[in-house]
N, C-alpha and C positions, 0 to 999 in steps of 0.2 A: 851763786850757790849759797844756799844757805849755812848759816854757821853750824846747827847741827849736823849737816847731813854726813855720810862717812864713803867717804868718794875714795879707795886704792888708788893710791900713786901710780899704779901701771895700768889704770882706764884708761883708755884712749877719748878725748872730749873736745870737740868739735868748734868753731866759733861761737860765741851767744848762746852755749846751752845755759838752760835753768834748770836746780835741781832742790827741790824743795826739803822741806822739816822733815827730818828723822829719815829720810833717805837714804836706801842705802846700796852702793855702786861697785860690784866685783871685777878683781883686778882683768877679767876678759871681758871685760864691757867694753862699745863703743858706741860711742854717740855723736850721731852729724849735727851739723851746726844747724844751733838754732832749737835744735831737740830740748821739749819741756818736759822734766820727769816730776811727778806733782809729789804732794807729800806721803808720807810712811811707805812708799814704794822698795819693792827690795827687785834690783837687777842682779843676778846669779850666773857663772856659768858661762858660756861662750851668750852673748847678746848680742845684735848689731840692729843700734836705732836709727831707720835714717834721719836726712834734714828734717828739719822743722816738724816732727813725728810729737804727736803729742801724748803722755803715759800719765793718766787720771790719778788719782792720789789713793792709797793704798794695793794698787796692783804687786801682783809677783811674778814673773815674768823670766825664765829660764831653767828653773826648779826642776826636779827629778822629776821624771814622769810618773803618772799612776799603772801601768803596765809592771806589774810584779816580776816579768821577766826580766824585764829591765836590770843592766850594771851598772853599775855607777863608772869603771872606765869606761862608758861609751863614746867613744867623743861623737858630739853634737849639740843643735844651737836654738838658739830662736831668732829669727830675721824680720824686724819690722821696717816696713819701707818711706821714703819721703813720704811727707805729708799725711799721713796715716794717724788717725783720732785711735788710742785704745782709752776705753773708760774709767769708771771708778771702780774700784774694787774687784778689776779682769785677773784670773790667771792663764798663763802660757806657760806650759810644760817645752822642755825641750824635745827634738824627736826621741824617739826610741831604736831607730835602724843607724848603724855609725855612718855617721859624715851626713849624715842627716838635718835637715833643717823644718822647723815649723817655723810658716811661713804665714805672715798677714801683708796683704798688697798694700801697695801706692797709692795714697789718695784715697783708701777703701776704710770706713771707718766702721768699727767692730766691736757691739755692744754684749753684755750677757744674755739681754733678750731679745738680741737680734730673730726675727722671724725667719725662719727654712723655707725653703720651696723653689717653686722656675722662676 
């Protein structure tokens, strides 16, 4: 872990994670082992990274959704799975429905300009 980064005591941190410069890690985070969260990243919120899930440097990742409906009690999360590439500079909002998860798969790696289609 880097010396700047600002990791809550009550994250939950997995074997071997790395958690890069200016970093920053909220008290419902969790991270499987081996999880690299790169630099100026902010984890927020209910998070769960799995193993070896890799978080590009400046991503934000759990944050209030843009859906104006939205409350802020909502509870709900964002779940990233083993092995799972998020990029530079990605954001992930939490859901919006309670007990809700936004959700990026296993092994699935997930770019801003990732292309759409069949």
């Amino acid at each position: 872990m880097h010396p700047t980064a600002l990791v809550d005591p009550k994250a939950t941190l997995g074997a071997g994670v790395r958690i890069g410069a200016f970093a920053v890690v909220g008290p419902d985070v969790t991270l499987g082992a081996g999880a690299e969260i790169g630099h100026h990243c902010v984890l927020e919120g209910q998070v769960e990274i799995g193993e070896r899930a890799t978080v590009g440097h400046g991503s934000l990742l759990g944050g209030r959704p843009q859906d104006l409906k939205f409350r802020d009690d909502t509870p709900s999360g964002v779940r990233i799975g083993a092995d799972t590439a998020i990029r530079e500079y990605v954001t992930v909002h939490r859901a919006t429905a309670a007990g809700g998860w936004t959700e990026i798969g296993n092994g699935m790696p997930h770019h801003v300009d990732e292309p759409r289609g069949p």
